[in-house]
C-alpha positions in Angstrom: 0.0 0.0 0.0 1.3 3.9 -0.9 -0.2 5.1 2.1 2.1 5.0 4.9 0.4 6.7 8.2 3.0 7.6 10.0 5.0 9.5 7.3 6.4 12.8 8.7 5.5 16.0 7.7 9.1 16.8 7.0 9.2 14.3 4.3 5.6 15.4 2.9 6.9 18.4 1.7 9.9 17.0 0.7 7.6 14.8 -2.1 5.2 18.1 -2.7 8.7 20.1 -3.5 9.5 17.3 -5.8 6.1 17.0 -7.5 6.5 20.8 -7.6 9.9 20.3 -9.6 7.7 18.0 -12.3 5.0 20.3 -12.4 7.2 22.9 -14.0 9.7 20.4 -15.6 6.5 19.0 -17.6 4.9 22.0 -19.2 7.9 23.8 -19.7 9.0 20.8 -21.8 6.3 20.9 -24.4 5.7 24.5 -23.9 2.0 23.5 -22.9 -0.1 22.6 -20.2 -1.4 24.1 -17.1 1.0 24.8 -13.7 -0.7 27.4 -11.6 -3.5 25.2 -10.2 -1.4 22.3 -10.5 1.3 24.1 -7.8 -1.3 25.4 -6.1 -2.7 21.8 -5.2 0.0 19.8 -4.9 -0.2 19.5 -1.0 -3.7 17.9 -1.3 -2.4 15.6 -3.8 0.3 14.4 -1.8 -1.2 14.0 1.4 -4.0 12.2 -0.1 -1.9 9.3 -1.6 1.1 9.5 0.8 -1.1 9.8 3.9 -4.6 9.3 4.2 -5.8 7.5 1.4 -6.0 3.4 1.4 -4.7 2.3 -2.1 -3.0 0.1 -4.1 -0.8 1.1 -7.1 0.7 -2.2 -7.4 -2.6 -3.9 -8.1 -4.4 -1.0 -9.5 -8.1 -1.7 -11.0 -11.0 0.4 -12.1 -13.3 -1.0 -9.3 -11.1 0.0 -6.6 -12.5 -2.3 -4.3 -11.8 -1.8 -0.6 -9.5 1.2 -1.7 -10.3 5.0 -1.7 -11.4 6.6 -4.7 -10.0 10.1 -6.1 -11.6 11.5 -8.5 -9.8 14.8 -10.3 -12.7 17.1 -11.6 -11.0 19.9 -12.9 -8.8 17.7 -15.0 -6.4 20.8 -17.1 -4.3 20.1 -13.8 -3.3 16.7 -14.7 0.7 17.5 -13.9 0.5 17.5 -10.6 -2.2 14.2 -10.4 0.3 12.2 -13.2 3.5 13.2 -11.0 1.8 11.9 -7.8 0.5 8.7 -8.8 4.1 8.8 -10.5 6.1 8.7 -7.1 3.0 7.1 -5.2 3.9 4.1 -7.4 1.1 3.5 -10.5 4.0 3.9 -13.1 7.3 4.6 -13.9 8.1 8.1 -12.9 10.3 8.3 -16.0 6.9 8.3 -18.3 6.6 12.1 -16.8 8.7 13.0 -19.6 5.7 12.0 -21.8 3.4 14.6 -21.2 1.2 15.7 -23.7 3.3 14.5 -26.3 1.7 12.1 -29.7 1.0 8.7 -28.5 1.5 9.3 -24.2 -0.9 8.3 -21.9 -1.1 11.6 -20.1 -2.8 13.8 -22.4 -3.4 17.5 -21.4 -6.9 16.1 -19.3 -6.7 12.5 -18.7 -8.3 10.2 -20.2 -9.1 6.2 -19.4 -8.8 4.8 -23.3 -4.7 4.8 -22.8 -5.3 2.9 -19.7 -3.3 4.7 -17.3 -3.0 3.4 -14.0 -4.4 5.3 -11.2 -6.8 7.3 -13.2 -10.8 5.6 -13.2 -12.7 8.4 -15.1 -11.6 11.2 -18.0 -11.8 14.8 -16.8 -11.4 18.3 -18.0 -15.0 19.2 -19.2 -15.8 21.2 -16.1 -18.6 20.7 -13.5 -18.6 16.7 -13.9 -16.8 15.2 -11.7 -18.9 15.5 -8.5 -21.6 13.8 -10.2 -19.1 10.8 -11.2 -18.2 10.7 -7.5 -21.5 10.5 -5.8 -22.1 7.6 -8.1 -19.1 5.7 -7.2 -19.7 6.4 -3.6 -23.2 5.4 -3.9 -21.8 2.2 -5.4 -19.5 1.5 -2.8 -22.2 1.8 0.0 -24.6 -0.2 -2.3 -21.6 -3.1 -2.1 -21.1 -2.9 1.6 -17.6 -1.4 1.2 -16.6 1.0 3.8 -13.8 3.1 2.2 -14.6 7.1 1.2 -14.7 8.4 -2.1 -12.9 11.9 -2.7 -13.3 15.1 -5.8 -11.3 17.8 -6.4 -13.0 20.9 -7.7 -11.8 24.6 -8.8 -13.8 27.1 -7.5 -14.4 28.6 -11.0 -15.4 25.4 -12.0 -18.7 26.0 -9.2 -20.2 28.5 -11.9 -20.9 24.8 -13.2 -24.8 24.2 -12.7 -24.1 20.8 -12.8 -22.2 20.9 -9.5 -24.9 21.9 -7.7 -27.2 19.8 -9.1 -24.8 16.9 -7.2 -24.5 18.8 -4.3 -28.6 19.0 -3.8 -28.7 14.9 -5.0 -25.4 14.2 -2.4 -27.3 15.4 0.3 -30.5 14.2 -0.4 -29.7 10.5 -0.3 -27.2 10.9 2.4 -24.2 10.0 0.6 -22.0 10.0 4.0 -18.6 8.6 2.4 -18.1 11.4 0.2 -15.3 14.2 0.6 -15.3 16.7 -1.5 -12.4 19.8 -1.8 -12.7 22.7 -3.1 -9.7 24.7 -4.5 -10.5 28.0 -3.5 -7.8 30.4 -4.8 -10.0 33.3 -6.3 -8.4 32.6 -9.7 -9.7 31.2 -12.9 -8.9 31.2 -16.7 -10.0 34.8 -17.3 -9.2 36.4 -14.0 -10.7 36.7 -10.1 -13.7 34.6 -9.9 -14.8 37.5 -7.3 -14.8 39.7 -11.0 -16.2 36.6 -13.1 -18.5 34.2 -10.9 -18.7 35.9 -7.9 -19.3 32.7 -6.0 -20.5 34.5 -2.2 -20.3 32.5 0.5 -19.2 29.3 -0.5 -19.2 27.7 3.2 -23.0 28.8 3.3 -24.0 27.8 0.0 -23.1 24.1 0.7 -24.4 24.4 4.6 -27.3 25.3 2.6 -27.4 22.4 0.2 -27.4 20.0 3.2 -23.3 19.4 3.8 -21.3 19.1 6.5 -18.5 22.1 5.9 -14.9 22.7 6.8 -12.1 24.8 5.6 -8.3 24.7 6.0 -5.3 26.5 4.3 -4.9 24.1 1.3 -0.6 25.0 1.5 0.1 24.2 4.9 0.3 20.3 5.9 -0.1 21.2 9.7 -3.4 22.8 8.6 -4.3 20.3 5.7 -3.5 17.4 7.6 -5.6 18.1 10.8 -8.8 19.1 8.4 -8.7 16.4 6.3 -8.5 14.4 9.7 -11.7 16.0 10.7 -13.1 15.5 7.4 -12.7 11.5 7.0 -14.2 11.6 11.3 -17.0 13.4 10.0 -18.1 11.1 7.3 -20.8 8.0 8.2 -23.0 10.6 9.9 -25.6 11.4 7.2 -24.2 13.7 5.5 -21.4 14.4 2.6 -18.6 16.4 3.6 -16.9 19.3 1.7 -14.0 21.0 2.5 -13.5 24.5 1.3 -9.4 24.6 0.9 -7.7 28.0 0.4 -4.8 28.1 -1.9 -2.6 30.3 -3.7 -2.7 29.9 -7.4 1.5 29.1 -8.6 2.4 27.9 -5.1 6.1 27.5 -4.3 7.2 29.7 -7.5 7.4 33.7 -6.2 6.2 34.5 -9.9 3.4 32.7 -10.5 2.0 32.7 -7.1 -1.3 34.6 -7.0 -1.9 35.2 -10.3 -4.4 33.6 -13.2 -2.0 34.3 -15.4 -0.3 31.3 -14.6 -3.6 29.2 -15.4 -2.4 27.6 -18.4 1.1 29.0 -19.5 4.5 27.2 -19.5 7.2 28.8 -18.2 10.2 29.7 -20.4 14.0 28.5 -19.8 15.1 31.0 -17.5 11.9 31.0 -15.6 12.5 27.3 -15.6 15.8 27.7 -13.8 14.2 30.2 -11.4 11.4 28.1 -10.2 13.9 24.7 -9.7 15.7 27.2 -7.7 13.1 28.2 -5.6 11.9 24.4 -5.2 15.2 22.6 -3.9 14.5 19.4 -2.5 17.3 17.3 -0.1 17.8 14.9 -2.8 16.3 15.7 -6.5 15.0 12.6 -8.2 14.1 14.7 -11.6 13.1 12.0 -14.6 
């Protein structure tokens, strides 16, 4: 199994500075792809499959029977989920340097056809992937397995009707092993979703629709940790849990942090050698 409880926080964001290093190391090298949400999420990512999750990389299958489920919604950040289930194990980390090119199995959104170990559904068109993870959960309950299913949203991606259309049928048949995250870093394609959506009060929209709500800074383990703690304890009690996780959009990279203009551009060669600067690790393991 990846997950290994008592892994140190030390060591956690050792493998986020690393995943960080891919991130940019990937888009830079086909001068495509999309690093600001993927930096800016990278700590969920990792303490998912290095810390809380149950899985199994080395007998991966679609079912995922007595495992945990993660399901990526807002697929356009697919560096950071192929570079974690990289170093969790599901395949060779050298395929990283595959990305987006003819032929790979990680496209720019990712995709099930190529088979690709780790990922169970393809993702990128916005707004589905709640949907596709109250069904699996639902599913899991229906077979008597006890493990938790968990999404990953962008906030700009809740100007999706079809999210809340899950969130009001979540609630409504008590789907209790269900976790969702929100990224919350104010930023999508166009600019400040404050300026585009204008999303409110996102903790009592979903108190609202019926869910049990919680909220953590998304780039700090010793708050990340602790919530998603809470939020796996506060599952099996009727209702689906979402946590609302603040982020800053770039993470880790001084000049991308904070901005949407980092959405979806590479960085160039000396922004390349700034960022792997800024993201020293103890012991570098680049592909």
């Amino acid at each position: 199994m990846s997950q290994t409880a008592e892994i140190a926080t030390a060591e956690l964001q050792q493998i986020a500075a690393q995943v960080r290093r891919d991130i940019v190391r990937m888009v830079h090298a086909v001068n495509s792809g999309h690093p600001g949400g993927s930096l800016g999420c990278t700590d969920l990512l990792v303490a998912l499959y290095f810390k809380v999750m149950k899985h199994n990389p080395e007998a991966f299958s679609m079912d995922g029977t007595g495992e945990d489920l993660f399901f990526l919604s807002n697929g356009h950040i697919s560096p950071v989920f192929y570079s974690v289930l990289a170093r969790a194990g599901y395949f060779p980390v050298s395929e990283l340097a595959t990305f987006r090119k003819l032929d790979s199995r990680l496209q720019g959104h990712p995709t099930t056809h190529e088979g690709l170990p780790g990922v169970r559904v393809a993702s990128g068109s916005l707004g589905q992937g709640l949907s596709v993870a109250c069904g699996a959960a639902q599913a899991k309950k229906l077979n008597g397995d006890d493990r938790r299913v968990f999404v990953l949203m962008g906030d700009g991606e809740l100007e999706e009707g079809q999210i809340w259309e899950a969130a009001l049928y979540a609630a409504h048949h008590k789907i209790d092993n269900l976790i969702g995250v929100v990224d919350r870093n104010g930023q999508q394609i166009d600019g400040s979703t404050a300026e585009i959506g204008g999303l409110g009060d996102l903790r009592a929209k979903f108190e609202a629709f019926g869910w049990q709500v919680l909220e953590a800074d998304g780039n700090r383990f010793e708050t990340l940790l602790p919530a998603l703690e809470e939020a796996q304890a506060a599952t099996g009690q009727g209702k689906p849990v979402m946590l609302l996780m603040d982020t800053q959009m770039g993470f880790g990279v001084d000049f991308m942090m904070g901005s949407h203009k980092w959405h979806g551009v590479a960085p160039n060669d000396e922004q390349l050698q700034i960022a792997l600067q800024q993201l020293m690790v103890e012991k570098a393991s680049d592909y």
